[in-house]
C-alpha positions as CSV (number, residue, x, y, z in Angstrom):
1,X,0.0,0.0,0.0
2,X,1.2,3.5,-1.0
3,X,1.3,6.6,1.4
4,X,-1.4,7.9,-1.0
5,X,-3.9,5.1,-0.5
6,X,-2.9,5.6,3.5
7,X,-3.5,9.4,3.1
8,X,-6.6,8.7,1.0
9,X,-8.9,6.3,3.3
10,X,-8.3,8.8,5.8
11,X,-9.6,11.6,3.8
12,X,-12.3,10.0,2.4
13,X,-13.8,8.6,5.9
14,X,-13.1,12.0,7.6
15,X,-15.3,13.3,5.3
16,X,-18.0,10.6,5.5
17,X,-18.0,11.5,9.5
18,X,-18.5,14.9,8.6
19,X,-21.9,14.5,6.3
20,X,-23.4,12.5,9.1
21,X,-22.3,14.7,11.4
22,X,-24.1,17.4,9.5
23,X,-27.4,15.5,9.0
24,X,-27.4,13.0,11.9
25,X,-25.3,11.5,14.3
26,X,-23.5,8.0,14.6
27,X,-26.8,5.9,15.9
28,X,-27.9,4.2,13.1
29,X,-25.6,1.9,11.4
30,X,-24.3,2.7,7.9
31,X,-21.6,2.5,5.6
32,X,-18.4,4.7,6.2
33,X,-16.3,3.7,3.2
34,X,-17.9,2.0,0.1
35,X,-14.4,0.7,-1.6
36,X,-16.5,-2.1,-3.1
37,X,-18.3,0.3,-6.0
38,X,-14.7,0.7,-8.2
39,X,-15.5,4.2,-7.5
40,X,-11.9,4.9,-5.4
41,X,-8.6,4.7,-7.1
42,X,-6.7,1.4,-5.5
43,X,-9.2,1.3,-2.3
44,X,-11.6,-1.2,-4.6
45,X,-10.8,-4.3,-1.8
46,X,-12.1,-2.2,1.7
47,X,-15.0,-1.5,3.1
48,X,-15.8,-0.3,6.7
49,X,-19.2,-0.4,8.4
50,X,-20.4,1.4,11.8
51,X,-22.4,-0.8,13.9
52,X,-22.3,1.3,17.1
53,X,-19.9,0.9,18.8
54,X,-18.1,-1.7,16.4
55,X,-16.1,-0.4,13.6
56,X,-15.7,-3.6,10.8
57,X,-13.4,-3.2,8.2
58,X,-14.4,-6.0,5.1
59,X,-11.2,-6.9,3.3
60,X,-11.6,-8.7,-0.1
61,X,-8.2,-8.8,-0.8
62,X,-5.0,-9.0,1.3
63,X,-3.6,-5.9,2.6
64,X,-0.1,-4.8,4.3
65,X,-0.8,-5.2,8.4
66,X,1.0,-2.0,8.7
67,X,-1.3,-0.1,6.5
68,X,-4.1,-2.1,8.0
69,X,-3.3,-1.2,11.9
70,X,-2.7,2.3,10.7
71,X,-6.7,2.1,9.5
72,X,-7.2,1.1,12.9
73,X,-5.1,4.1,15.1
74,X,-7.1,6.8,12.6
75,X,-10.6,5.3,13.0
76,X,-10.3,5.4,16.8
77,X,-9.3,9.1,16.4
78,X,-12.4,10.3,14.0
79,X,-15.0,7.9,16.5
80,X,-14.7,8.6,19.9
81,X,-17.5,6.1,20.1
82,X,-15.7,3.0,18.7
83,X,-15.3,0.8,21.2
84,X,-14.0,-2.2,18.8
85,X,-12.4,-2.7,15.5
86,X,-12.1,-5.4,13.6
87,X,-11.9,-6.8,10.5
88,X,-13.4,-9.7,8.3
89,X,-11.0,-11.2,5.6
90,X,-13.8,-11.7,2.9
91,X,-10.1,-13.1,1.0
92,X,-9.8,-16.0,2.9
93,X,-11.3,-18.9,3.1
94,X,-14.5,-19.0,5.4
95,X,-14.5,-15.2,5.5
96,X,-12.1,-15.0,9.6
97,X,-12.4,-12.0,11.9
98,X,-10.0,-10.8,14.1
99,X,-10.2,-7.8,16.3
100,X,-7.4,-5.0,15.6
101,X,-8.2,-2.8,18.5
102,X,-10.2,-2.7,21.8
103,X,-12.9,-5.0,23.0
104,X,-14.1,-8.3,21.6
105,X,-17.6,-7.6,20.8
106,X,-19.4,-10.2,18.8
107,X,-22.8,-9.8,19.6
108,X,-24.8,-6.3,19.9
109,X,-27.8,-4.3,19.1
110,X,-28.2,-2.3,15.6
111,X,-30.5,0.6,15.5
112,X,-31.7,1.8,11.9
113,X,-34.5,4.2,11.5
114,X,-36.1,3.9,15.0
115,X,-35.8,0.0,14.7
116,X,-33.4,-2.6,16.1
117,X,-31.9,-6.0,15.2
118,X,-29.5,-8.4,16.3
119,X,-26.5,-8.5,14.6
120,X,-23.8,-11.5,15.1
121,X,-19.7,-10.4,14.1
122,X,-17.2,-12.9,14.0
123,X,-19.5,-15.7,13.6
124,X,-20.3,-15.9,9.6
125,X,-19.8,-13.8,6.5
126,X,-23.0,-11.5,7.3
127,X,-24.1,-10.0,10.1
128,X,-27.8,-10.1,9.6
129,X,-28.6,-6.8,8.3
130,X,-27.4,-5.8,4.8
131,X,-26.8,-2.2,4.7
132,X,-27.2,-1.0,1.2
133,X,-30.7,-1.8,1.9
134,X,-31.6,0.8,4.5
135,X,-33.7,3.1,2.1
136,X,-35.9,0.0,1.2
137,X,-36.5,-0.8,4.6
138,X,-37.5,2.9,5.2
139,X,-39.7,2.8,1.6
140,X,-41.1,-0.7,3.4
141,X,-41.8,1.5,6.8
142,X,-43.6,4.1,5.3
143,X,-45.9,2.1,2.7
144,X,-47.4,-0.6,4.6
145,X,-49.8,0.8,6.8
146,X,-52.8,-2.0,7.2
147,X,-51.4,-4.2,4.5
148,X,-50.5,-7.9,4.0
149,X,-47.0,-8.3,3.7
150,X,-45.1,-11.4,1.6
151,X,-41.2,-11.5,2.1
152,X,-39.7,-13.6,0.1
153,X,-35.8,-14.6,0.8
154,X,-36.9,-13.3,4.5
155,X,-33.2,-13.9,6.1
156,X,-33.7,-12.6,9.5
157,X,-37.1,-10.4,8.8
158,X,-35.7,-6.9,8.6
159,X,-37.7,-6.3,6.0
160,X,-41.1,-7.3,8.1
161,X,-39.7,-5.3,11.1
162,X,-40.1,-2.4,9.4
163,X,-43.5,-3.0,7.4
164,X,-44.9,-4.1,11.3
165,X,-43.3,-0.6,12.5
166,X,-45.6,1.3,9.8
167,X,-48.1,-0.8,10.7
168,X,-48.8,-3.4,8.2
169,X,-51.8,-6.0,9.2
170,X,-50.0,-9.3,8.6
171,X,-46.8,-10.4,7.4
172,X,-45.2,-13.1,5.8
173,X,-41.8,-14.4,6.2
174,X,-40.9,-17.1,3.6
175,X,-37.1,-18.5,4.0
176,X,-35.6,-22.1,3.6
177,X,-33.4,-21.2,6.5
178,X,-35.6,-21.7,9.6
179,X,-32.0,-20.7,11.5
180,X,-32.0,-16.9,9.9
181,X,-35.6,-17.3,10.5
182,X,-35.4,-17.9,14.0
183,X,-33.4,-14.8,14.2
184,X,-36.1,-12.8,12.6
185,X,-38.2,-14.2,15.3
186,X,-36.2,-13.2,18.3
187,X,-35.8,-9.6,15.7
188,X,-39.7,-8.8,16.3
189,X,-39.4,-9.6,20.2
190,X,-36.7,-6.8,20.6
191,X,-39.1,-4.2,18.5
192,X,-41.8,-5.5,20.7
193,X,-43.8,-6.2,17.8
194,X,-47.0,-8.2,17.9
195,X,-46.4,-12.0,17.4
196,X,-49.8,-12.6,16.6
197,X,-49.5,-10.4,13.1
198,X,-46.3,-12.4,12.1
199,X,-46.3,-15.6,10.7
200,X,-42.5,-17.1,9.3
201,X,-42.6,-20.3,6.6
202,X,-39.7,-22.3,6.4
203,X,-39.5,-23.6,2.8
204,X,-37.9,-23.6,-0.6
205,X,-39.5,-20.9,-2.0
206,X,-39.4,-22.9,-5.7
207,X,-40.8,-25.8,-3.8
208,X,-43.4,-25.0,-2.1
209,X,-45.9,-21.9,-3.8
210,X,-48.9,-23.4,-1.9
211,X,-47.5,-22.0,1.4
212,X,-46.6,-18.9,-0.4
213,X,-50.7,-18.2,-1.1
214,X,-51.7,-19.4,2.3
215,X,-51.9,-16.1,3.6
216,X,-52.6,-14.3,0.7
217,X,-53.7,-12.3,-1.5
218,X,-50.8,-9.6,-0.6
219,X,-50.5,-6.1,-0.5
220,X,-47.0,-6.1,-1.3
221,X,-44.4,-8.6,-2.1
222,X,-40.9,-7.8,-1.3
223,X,-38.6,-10.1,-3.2
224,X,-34.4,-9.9,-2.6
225,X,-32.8,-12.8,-3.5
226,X,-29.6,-13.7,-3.3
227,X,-28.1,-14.1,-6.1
228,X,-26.8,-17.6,-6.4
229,X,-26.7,-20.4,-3.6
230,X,-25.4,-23.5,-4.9
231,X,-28.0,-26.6,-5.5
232,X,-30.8,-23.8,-4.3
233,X,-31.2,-20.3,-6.0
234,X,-29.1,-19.0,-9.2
235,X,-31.6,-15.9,-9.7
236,X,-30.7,-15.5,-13.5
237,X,-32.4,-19.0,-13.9
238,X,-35.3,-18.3,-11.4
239,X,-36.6,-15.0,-11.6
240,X,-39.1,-15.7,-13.7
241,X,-40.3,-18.9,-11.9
242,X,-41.3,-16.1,-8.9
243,X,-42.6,-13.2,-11.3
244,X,-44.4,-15.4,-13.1
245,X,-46.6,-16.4,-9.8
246,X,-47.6,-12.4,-8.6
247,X,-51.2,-12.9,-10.6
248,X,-51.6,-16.0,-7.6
249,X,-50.7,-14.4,-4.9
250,X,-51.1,-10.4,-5.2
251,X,-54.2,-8.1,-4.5
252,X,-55.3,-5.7,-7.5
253,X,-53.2,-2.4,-6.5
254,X,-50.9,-4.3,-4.7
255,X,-47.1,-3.2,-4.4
256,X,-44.1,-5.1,-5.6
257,X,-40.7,-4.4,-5.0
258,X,-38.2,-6.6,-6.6
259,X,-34.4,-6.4,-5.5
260,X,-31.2,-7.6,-7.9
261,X,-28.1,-8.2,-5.8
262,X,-26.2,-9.4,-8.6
263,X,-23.1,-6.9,-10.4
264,X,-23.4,-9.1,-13.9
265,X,-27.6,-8.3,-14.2
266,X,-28.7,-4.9,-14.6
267,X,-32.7,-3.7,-13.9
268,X,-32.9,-4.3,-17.2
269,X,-32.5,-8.2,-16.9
270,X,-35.7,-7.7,-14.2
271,X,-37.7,-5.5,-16.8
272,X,-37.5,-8.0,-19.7
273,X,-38.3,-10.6,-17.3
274,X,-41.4,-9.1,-15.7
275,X,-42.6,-7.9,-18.8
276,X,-42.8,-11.4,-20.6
277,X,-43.8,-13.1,-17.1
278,X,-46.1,-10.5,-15.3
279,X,-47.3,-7.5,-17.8
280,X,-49.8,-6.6,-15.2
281,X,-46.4,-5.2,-13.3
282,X,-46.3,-1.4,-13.7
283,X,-43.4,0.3,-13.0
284,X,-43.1,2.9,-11.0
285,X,-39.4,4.0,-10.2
286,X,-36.5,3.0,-8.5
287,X,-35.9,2.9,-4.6
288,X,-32.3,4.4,-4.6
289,X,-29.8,3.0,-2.5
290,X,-28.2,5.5,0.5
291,X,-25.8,8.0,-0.9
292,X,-22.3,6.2,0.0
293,X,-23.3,3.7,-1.8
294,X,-21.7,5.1,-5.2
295,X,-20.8,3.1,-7.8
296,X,-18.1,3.8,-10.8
297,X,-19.9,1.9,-13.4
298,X,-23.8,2.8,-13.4
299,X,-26.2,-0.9,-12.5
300,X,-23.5,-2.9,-10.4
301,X,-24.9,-2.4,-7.2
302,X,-28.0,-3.2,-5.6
303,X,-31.0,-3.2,-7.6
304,X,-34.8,-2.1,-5.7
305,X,-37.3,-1.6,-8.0
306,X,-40.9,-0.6,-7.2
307,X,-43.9,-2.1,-9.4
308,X,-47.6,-2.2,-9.0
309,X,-49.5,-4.8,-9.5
310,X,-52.9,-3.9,-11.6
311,X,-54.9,-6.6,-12.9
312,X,-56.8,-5.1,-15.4
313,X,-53.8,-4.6,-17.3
């Protein structure tokens, strides 16, 4: 690493501090540093994450230790708050963590938007909330008032956390892991939430659309994918298998929202697919991800599009 790059990531997260400073403050968990997007010269391998008080740098590629502890002696300068960094090696095998400076904190509390959720570090690759997804949540929180809610790809129910907060009727949280489930489960508890308007589905999504329309018709569908699981999900393939159900399970007027994790499809992979599977699909424009999210080249991040579902179409 160069004394540029060193000089660089310093600059570029002092600033970061300073537009939250400016707008908020450092309770909600975000993004700090968005190496991932191409869109910093030689810094394409880091990112770093606040998860109050953790600081986790996500290396994709190996790095010089001196460089790396120097990260660590400047973060606890700009964040008085940090009581812990530490970084994942997403360049290794089984994605390691290792703490670089202070306490060894591997289980906390995550606040975003008024909400909270469990978040596990050290433990496995994700933490249980995905970051660049914060603006859908907040879409999800302010749209779903007295609605019936289908979440497909659940993971640990972030998404339903938020349509319960803006008070959505019933939802539905569909997910062949009943573990990440399970930690949905314990996710409402801490908001306090309403067990009785929640109702969780362990199944293979592909497998088993009977259990999808149990609990229809919908409101809204939220559907983010990931975007390949080996012997499970590869979404170019089985996109369409979903889209083409909506008319089975979704309410006339009801809202859609359907997310594209992967950097090799762009929304317009998702248009050409909704358009020869579900025409009754209207678009109606883009959820943008949060700002620090930039990328260089325009369609290789995350993907949320909103869609209503109108059956006389």
């Amino acid at each position: 690493m160069t004394t540029d790059l060193h000089s660089n990531l310093q600059e570029y997260l002092k600033a970061s501090l300073e537009r939250i400073e400016q707008t908020s403050d450092l309770t909600d968990c975000q993004r700090l540093f968005h190496g991932r997007g191409h869109a910093y010269a030689g810094l394409s391998h880091v990112n770093v994450d606040w998860f109050s008080p953790v600081v986790l740098i996500t290396l994709y590629q190996e790095v010089d230790n001196d460089w790396l502890n120097e990260q660590a002696h400047n973060l606890q300068q700009l964040i008085p708050a940090c009581k812990s960094i530490q970084v994942q090696y997403r360049s290794r095998k089984f994605a390691p963590s290792e703490v670089l400076w202070g306490e060894e904190i591997t289980a906390l509390t995550a606040q975003e938007h008024g909400l909270e959720y469990h978040l596990s570090l050290g433990k496995a690759q994700n933490s249980g909330l995905f970051l660049d997804m914060g603006n859908g949540r907040n879409w999800v929180k302010n749209h779903s008032q007295g609605k019936k809610v289908l979440n497909l790809f659940a993971y640990t129910c972030a998404f339903s956390i938020a349509a319960i907060a803006g008070g959505a009727e019933q939802v539905v949280n569909i997910d062949m892991s009943k573990g990440a489930l399970s930690k949905g489960r314990e996710n409402h508890k801490l908001n306090k939430q309403d067990a009785s308007k929640v109702k969780y589905e362990g199944v293979d999504i592909f497998k088993s659309y009977s259990r999808l329309k149990k609990y229809g018709p919908y409101d809204m569908l939220i559907c983010d994918p990931p975007s390949f699981q080996k012997g499970s999900v590869n979404i170019e393939r089985d996109y369409k298998k979903i889209i083409k159900r909506l008319p089975e399970l979704m309410a006339n007027n009801g809202d859609v929202i359907l997310c594209l994790n992967s950097p090799d499809l762009t929304e317009e992979f998702l248009f050409a697919e909704v358009a020869r599977e579900c025409p009754q699909c209207q678009f109606q424009y883009r959820i943008e991800n949060p700002e620090i999210f930039v990328e260089a080249e325009a369609g290789k991040g995350l993907k949320v599009l909103y869609f209503r579902y109108i059956e006389s179409c």
